[in-house]
N, CA, C, O and CB atoms as a CASP TS submission, in Angstrom:
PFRMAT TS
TARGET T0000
AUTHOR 0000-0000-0000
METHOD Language model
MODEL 1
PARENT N/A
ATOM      1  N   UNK     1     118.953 125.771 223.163  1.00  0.00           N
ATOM      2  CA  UNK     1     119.544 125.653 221.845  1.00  0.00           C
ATOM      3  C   UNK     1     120.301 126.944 221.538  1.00  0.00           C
ATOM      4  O   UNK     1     119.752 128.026 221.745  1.00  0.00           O
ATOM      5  CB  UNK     1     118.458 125.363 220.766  1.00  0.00           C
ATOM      6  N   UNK     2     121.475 126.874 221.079  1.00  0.00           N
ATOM      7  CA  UNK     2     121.937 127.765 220.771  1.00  0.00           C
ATOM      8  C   UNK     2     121.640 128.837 219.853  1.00  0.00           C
ATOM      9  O   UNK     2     120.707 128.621 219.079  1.00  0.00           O
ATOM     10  CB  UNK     2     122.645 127.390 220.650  1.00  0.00           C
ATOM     11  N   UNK     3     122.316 130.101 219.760  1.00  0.00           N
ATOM     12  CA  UNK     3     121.448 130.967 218.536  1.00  0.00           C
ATOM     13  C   UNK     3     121.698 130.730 216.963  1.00  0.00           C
ATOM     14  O   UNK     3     120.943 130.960 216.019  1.00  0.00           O
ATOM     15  CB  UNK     3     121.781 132.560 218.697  1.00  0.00           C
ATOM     16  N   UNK     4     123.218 130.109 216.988  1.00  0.00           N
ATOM     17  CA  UNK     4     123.466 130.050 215.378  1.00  0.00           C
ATOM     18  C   UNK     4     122.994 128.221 215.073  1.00  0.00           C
ATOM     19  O   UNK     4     123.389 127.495 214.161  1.00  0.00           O
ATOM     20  CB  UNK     4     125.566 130.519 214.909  1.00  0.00           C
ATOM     21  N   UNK     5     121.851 127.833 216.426  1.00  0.00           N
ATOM     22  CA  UNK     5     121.332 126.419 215.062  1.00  0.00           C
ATOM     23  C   UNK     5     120.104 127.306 213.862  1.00  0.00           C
ATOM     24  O   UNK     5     119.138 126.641 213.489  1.00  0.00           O
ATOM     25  CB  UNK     5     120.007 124.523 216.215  1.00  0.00           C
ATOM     26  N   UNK     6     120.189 128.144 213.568  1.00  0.00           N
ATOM     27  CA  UNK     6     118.920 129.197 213.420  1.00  0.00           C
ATOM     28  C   UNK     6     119.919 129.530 212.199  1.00  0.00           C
ATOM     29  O   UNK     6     120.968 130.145 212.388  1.00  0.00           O
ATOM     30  CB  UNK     6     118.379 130.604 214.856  1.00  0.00           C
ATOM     31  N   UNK     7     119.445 129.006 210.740  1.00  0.00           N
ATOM     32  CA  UNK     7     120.214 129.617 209.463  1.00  0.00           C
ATOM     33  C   UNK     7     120.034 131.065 209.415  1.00  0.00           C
ATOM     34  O   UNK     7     118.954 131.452 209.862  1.00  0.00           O
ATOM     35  CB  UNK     7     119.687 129.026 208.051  1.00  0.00           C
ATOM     36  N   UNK     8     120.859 131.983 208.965  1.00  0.00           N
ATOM     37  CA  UNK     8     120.222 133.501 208.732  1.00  0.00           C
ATOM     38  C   UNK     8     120.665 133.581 207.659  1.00  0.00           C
ATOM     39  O   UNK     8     121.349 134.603 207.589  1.00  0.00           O
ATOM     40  CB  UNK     8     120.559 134.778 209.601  1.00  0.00           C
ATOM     41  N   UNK     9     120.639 132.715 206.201  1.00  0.00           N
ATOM     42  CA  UNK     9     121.133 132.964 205.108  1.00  0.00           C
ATOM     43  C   UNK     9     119.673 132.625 204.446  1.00  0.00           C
ATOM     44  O   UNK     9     119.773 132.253 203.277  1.00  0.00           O
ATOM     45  CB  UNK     9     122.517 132.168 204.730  1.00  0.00           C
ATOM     46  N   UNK    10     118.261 132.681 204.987  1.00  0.00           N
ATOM     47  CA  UNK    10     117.510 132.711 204.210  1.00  0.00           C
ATOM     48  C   UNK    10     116.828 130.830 204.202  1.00  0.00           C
ATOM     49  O   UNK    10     115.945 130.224 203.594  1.00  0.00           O
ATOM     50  CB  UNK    10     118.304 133.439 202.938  1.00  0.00           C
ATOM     51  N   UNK    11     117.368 130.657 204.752  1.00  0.00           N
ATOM     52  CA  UNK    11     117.285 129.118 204.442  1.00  0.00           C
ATOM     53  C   UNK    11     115.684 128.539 205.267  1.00  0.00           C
ATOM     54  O   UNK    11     115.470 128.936 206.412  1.00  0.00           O
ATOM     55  CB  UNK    11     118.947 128.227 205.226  1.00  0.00           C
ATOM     56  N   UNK    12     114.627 127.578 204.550  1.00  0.00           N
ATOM     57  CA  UNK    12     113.659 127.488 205.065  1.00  0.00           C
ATOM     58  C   UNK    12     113.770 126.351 205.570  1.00  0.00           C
ATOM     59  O   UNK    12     114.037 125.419 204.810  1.00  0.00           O
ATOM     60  CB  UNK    12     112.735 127.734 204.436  1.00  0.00           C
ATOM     61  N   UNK    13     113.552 126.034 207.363  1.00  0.00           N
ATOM     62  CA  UNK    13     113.942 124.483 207.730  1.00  0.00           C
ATOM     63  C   UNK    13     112.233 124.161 208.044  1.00  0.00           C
ATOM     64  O   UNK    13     112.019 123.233 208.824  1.00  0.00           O
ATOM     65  CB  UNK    13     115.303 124.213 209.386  1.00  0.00           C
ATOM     66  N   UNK    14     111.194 124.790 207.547  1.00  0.00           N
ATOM     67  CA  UNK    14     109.794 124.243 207.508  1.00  0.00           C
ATOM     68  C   UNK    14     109.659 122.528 206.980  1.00  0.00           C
ATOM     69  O   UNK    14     110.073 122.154 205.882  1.00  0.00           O
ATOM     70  CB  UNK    14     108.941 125.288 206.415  1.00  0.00           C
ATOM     71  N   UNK    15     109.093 121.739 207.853  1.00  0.00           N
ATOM     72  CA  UNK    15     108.661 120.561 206.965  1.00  0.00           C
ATOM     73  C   UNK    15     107.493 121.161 206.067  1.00  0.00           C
ATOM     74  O   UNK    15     106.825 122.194 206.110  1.00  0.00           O
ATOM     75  CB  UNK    15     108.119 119.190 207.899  1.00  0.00           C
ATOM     76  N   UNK    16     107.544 120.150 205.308  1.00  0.00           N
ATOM     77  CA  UNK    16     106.182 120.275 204.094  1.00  0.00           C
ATOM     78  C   UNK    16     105.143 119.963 204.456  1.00  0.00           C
ATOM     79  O   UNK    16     105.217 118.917 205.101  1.00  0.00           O
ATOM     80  CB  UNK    16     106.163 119.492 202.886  1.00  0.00           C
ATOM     81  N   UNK    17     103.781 120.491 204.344  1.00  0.00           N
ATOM     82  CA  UNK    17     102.480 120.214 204.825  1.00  0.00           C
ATOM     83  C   UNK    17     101.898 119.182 204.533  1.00  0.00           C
ATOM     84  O   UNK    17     100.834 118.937 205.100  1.00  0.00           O
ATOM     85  CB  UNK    17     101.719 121.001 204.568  1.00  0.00           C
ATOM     86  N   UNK    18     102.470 118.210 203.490  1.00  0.00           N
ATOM     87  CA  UNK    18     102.250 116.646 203.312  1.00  0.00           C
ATOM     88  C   UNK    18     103.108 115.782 202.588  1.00  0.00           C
ATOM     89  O   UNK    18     103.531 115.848 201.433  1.00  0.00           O
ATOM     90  CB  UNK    18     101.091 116.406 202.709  1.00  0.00           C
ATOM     91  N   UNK    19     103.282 114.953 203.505  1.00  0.00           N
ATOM     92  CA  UNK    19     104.317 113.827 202.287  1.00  0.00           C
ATOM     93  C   UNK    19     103.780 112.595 202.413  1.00  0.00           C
ATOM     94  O   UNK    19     102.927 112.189 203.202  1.00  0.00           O
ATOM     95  CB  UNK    19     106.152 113.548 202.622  1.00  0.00           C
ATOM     96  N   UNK    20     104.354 112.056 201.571  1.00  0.00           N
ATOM     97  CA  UNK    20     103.698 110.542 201.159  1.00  0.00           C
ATOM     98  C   UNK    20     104.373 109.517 202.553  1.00  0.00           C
ATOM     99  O   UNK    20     105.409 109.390 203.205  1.00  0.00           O
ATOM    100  CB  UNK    20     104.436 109.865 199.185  1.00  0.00           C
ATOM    101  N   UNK    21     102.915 108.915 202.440  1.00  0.00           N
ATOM    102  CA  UNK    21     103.465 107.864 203.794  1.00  0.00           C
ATOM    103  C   UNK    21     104.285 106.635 202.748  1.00  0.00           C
ATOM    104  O   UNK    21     104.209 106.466 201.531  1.00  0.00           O
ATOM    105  CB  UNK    21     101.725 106.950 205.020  1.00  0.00           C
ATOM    106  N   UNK    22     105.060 105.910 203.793  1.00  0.00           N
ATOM    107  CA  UNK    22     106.360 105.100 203.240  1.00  0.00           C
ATOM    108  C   UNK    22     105.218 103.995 203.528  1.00  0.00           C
ATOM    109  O   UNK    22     105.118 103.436 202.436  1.00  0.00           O
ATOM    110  CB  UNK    22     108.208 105.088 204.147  1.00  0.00           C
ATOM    111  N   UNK    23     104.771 103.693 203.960  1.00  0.00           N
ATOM    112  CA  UNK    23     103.558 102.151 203.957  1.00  0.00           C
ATOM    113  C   UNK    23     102.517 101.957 202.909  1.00  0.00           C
ATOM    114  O   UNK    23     102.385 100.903 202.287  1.00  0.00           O
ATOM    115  CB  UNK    23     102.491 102.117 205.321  1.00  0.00           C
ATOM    116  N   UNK    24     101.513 103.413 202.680  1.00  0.00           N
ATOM    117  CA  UNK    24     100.626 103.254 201.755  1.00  0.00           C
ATOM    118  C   UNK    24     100.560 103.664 200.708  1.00  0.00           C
ATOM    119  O   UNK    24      99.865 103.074 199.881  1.00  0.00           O
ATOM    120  CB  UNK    24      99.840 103.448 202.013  1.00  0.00           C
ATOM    121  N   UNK    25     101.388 105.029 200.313  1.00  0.00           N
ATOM    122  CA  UNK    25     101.644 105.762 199.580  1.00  0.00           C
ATOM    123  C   UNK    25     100.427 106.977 199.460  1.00  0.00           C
ATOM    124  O   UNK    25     100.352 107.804 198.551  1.00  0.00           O
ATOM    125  CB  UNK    25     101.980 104.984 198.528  1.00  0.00           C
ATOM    126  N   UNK    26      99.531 106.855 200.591  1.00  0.00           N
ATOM    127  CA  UNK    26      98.897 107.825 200.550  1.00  0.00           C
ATOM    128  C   UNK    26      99.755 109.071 201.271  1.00  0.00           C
ATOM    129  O   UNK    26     100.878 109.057 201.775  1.00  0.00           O
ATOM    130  CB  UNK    26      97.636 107.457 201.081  1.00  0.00           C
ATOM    131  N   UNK    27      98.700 110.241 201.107  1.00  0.00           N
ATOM    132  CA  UNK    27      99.243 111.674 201.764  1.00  0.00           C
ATOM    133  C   UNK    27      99.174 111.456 203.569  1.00  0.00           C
ATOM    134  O   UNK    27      98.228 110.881 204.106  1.00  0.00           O
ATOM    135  CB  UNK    27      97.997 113.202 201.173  1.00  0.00           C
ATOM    136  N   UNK    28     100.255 111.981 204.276  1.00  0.00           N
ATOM    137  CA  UNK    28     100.362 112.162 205.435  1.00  0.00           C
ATOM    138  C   UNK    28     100.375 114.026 205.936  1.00  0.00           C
ATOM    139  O   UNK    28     100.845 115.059 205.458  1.00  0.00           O
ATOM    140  CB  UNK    28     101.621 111.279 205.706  1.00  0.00           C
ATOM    141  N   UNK    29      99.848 113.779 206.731  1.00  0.00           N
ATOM    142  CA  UNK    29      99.483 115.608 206.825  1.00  0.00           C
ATOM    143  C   UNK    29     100.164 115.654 208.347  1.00  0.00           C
ATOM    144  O   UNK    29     100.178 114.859 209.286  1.00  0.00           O
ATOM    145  CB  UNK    29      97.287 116.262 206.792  1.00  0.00           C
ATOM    146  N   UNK    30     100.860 117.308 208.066  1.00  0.00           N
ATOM    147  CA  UNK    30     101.860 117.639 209.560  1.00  0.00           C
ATOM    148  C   UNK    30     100.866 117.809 210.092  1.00  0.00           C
ATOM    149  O   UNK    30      99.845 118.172 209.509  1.00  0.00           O
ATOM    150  CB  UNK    30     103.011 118.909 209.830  1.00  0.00           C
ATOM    151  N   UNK    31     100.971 117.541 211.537  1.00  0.00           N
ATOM    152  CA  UNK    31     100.231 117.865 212.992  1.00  0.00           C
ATOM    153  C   UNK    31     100.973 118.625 213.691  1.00  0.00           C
ATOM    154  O   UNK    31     100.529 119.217 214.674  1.00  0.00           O
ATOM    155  CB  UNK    31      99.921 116.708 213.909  1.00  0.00           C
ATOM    156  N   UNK    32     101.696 118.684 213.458  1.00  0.00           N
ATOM    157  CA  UNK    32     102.670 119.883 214.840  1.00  0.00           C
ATOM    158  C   UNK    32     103.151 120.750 214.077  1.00  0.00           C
ATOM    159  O   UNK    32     103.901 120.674 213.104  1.00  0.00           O
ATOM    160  CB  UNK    32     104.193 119.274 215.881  1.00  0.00           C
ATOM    161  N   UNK    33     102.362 122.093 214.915  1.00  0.00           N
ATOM    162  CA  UNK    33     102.491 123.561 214.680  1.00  0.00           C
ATOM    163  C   UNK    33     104.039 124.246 215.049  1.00  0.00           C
ATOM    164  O   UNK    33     104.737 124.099 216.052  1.00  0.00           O
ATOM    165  CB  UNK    33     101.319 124.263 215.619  1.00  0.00           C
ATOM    166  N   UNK    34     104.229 124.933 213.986  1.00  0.00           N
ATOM    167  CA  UNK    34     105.488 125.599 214.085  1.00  0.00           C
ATOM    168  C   UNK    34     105.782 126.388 215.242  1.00  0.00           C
ATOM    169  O   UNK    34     105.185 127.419 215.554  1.00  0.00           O
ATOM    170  CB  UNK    34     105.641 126.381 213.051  1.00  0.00           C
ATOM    171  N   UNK    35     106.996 125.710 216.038  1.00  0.00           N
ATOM    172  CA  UNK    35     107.714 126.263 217.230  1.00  0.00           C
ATOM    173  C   UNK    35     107.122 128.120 217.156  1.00  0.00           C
ATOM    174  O   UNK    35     106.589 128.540 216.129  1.00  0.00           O
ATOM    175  CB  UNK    35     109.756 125.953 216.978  1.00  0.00           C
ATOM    176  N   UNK    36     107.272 128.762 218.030  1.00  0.00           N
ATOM    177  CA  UNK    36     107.268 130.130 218.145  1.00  0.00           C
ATOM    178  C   UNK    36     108.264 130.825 217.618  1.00  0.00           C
ATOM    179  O   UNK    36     108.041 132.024 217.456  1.00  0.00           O
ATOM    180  CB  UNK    36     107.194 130.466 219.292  1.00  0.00           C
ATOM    181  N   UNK    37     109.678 130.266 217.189  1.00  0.00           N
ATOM    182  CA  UNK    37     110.659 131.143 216.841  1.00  0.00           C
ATOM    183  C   UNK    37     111.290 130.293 216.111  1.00  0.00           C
ATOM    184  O   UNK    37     112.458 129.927 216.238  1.00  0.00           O
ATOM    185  CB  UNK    37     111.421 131.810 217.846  1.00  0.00           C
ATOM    186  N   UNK    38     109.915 129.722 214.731  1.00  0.00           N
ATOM    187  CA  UNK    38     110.286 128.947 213.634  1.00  0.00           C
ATOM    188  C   UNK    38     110.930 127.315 213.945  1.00  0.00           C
ATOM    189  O   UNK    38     111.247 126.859 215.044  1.00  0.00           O
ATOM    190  CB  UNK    38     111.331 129.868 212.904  1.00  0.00           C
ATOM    191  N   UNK    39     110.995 126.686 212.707  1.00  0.00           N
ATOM    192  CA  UNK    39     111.856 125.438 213.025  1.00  0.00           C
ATOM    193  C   UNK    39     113.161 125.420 212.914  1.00  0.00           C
ATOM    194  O   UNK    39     113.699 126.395 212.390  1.00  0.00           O
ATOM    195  CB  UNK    39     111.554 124.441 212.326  1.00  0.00           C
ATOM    196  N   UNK    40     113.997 124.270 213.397  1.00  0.00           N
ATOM    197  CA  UNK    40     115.493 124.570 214.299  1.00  0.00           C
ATOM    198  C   UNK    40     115.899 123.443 213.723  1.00  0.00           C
ATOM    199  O   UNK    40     114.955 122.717 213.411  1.00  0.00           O
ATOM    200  CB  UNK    40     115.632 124.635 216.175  1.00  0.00           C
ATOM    201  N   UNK    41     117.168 122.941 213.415  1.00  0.00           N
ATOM    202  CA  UNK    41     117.621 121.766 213.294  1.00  0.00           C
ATOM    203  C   UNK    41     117.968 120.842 214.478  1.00  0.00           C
ATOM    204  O   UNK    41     118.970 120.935 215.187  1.00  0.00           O
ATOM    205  CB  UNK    41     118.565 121.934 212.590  1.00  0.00           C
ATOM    206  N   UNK    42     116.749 119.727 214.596  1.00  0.00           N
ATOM    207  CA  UNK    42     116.990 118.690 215.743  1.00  0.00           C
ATOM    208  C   UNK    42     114.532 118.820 216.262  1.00  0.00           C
ATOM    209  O   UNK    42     113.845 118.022 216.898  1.00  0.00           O
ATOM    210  CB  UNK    42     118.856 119.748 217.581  1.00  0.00           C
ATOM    211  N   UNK    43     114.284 119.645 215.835  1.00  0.00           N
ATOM    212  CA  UNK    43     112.366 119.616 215.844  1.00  0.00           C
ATOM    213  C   UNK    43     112.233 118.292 215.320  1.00  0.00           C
ATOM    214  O   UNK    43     113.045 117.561 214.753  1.00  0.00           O
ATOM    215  CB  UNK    43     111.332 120.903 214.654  1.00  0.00           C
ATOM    216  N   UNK    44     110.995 118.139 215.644  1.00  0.00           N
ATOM    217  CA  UNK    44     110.505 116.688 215.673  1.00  0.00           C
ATOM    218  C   UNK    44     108.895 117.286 215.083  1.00  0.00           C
ATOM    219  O   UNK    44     108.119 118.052 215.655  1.00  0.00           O
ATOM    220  CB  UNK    44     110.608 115.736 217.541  1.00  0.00           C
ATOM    221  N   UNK    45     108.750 116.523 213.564  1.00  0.00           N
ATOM    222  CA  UNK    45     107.713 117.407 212.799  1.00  0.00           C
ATOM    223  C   UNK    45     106.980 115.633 212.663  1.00  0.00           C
ATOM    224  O   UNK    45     107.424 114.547 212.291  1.00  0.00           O
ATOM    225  CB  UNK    45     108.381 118.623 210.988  1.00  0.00           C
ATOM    226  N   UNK    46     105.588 116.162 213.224  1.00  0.00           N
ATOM    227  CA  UNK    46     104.750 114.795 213.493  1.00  0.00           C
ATOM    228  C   UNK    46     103.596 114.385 212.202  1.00  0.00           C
ATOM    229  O   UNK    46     102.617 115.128 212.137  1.00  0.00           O
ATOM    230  CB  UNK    46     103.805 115.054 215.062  1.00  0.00           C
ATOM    231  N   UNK    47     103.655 113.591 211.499  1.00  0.00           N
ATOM    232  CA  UNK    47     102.691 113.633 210.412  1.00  0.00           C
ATOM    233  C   UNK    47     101.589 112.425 210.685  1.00  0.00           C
ATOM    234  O   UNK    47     101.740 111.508 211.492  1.00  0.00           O
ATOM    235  CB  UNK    47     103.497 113.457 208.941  1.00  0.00           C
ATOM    236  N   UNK    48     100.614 112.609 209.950  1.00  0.00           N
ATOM    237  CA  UNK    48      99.350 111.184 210.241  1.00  0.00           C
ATOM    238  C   UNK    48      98.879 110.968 208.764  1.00  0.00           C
ATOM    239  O   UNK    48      98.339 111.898 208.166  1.00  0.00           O
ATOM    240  CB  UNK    48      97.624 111.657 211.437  1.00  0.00           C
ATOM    241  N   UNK    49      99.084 109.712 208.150  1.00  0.00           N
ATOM    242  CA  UNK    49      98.432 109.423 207.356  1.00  0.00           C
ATOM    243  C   UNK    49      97.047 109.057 206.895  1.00  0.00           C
ATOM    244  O   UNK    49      96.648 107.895 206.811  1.00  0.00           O
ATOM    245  CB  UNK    49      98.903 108.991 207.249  1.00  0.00           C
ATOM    246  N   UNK    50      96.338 110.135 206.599  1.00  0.00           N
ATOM    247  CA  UNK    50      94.978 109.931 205.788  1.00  0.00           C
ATOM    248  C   UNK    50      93.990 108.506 205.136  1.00  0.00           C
ATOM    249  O   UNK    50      92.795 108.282 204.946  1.00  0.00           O
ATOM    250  CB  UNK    50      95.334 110.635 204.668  1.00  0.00           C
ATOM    251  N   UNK    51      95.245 107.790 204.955  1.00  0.00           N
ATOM    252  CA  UNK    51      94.174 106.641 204.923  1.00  0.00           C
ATOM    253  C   UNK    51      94.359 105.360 205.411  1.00  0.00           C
ATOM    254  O   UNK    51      93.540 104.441 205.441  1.00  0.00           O
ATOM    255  CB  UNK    51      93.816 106.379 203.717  1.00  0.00           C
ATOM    256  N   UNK    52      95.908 105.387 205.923  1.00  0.00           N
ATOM    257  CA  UNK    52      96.383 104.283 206.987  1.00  0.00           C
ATOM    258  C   UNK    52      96.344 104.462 208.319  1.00  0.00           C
ATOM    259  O   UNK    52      96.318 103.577 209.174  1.00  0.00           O
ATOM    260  CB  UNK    52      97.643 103.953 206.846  1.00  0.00           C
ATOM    261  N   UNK    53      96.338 105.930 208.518  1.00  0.00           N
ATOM    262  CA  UNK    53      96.293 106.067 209.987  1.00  0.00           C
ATOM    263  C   UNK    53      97.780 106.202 210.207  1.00  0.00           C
ATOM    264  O   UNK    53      98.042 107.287 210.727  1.00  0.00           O
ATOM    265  CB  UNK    53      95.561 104.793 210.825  1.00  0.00           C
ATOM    266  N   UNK    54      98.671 105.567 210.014  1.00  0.00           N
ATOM    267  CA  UNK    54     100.110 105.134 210.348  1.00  0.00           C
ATOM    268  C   UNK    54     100.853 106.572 210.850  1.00  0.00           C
ATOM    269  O   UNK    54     100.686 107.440 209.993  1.00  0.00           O
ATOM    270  CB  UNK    54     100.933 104.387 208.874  1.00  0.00           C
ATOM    271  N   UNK    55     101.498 106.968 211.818  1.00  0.00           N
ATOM    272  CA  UNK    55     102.021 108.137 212.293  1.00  0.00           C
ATOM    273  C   UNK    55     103.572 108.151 212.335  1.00  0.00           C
ATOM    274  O   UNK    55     104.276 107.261 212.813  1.00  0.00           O
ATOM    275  CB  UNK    55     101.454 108.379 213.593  1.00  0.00           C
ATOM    276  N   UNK    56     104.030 109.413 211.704  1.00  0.00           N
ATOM    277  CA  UNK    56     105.333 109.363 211.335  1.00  0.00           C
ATOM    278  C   UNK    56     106.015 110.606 212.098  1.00  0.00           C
ATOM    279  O   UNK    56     105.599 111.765 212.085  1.00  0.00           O
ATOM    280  CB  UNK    56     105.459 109.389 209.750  1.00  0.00           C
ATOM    281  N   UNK    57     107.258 110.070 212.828  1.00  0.00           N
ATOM    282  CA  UNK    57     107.648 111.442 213.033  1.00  0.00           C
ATOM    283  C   UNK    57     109.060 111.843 212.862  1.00  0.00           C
ATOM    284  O   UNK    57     109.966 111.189 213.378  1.00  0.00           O
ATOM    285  CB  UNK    57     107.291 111.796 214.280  1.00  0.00           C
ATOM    286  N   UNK    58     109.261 112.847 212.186  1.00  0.00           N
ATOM    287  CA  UNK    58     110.314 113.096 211.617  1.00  0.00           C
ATOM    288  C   UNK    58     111.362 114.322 212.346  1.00  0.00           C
ATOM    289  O   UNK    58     110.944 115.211 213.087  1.00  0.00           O
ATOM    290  CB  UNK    58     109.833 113.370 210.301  1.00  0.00           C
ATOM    291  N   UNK    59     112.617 114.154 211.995  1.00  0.00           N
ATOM    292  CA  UNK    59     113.677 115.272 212.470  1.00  0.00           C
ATOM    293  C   UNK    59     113.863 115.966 211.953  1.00  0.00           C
ATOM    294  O   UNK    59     113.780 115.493 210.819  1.00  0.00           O
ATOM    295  CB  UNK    59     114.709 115.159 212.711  1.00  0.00           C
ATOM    296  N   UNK    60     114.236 117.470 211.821  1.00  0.00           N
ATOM    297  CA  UNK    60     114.118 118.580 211.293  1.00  0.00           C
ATOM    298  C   UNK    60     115.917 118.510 210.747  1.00  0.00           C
ATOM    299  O   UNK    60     116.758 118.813 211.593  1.00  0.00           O
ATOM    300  CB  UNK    60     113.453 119.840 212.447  1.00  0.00           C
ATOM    301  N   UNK    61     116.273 118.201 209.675  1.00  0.00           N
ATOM    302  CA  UNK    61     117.937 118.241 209.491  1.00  0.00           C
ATOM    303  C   UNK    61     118.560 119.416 209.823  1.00  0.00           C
ATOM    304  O   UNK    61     118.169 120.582 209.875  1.00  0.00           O
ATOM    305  CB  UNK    61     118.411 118.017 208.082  1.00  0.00           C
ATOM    306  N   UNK    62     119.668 118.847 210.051  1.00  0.00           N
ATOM    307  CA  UNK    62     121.028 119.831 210.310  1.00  0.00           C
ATOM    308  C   UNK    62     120.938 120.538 208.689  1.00  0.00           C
ATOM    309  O   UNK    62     120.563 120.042 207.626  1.00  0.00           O
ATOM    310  CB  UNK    62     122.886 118.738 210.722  1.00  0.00           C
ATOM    311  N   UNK    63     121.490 121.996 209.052  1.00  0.00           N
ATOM    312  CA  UNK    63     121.717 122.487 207.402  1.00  0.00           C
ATOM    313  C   UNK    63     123.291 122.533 207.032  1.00  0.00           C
ATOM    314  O   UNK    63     124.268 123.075 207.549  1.00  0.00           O
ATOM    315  CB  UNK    63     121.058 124.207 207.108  1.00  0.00           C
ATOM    316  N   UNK    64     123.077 121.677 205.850  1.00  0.00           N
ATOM    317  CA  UNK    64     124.734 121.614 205.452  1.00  0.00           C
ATOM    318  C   UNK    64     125.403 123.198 205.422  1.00  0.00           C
ATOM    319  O   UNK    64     124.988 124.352 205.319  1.00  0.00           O
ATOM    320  CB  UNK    64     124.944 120.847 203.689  1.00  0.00           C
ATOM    321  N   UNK    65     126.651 122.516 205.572  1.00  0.00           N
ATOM    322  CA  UNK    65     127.177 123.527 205.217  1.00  0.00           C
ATOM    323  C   UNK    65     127.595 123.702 203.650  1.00  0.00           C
ATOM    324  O   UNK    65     127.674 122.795 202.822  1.00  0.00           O
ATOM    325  CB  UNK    65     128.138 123.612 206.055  1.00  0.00           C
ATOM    326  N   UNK    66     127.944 125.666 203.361  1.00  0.00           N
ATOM    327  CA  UNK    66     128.137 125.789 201.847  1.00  0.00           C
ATOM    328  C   UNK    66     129.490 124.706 201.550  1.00  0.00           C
ATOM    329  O   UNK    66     129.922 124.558 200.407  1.00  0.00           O
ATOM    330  CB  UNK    66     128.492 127.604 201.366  1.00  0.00           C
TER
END
């Protein structure tokens, strides 16, 4: 991956430590630990829902531009 997919304007490309699953509306909690040199646009951030079980995995977005 190249060096400028990597914002240096401050910008946080962390997923959130829980989001609502799209099936039950319960909480889904991340399972995959942050890369070694942070998250990148194109990571694959894996979540499991708490009371469906149902497993989601998501793409880390491109950051717009200003």
């Amino acid at each position: 991956m190249a060096d400028d997919a990597w914002p240096d304007d401050g910008t946080d490309l962390a997923p959130d430590p829980v989001i609502t699953c799209i099936d039950c509306g319960g909480p889904a909690h991340l399972l995959t630990e942050a890369p070694e040199f942070g998250w990148a646009p194109g990571d694959v951030a894996v979540y499991r829902c708490r009371d469906c079980g149902d497993r989601w995995d998501l793409v880390v977005p491109e950051v717009d531009d200003p």
